[in-house]
N, C-alpha and C positions, 0 to 999 in steps of 0.2 A: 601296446597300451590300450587301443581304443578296441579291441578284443574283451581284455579285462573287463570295463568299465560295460560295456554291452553284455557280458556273463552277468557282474552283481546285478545292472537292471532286470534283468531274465531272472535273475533268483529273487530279487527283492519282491519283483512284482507275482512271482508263482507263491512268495512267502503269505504276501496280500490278501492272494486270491483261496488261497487254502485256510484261513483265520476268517475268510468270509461264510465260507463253504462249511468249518466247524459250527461257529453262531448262528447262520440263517437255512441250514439245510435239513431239512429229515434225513436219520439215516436209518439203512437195512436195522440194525441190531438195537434200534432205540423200541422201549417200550410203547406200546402202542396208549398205556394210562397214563402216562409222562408228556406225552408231545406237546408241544403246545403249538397248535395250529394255526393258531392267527399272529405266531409270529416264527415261521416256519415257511420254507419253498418247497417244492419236491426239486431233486436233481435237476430234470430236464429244462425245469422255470430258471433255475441259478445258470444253469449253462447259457441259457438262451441270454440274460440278461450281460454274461461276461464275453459274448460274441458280440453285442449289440454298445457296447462300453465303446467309444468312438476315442477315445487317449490312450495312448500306448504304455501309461502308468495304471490304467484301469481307477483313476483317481474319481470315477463317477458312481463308479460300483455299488457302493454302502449305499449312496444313495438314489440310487435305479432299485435295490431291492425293498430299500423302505417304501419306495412311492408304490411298485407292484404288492408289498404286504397292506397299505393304504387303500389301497384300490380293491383287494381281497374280502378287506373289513366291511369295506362302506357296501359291497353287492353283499356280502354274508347278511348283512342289515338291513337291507331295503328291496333285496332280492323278494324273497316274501311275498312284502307289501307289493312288489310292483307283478309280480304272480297274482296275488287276490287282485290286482286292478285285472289284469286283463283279462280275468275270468271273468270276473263281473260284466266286462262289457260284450 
């Protein structure tokens, strides 16, 4: 029995992880005029973020890659600006 119930968590949580991977990843064969990048990982960012998941349900996931797609945004934004500062100085 407790075989069983260690299989479904093993699947439930590969089901999770794979519904993540669909929504937040670029993939090979997506149009490169279609992506949408600022809400999008590459592979290696989604992998790094499901090694780094510290619950054995991966229950932080969704939102480990919101906060690294957050933190994408805010450098994509201010990146720039903080480039013309330190050229300026």
């Amino acid at each position: 029995m407790k075989n069983l119930s260690v299989f479904i968590r093993k699947v439930l949580i590969e089901g999770k992880v794979q519904d993540l991977e669909k929504k937040y990843v670029i993939n090979d064969d997506d149009d490169d005029d279609t992506i949408d990048y600022e809400n999008k990982l590459l592979k290696y960012s989604f992998n790094q973020l499901v090694n780094a998941d510290p619950s054995p349900t991966k229950k932080y996931l969704e939102w480990m890659i919101k906060q690294r797609l957050a933190d994408y945004k805010l450098l994509s934004h201010t990146g720039k600006q903080n480039l013309m500062i330190l050229i300026a100085l």
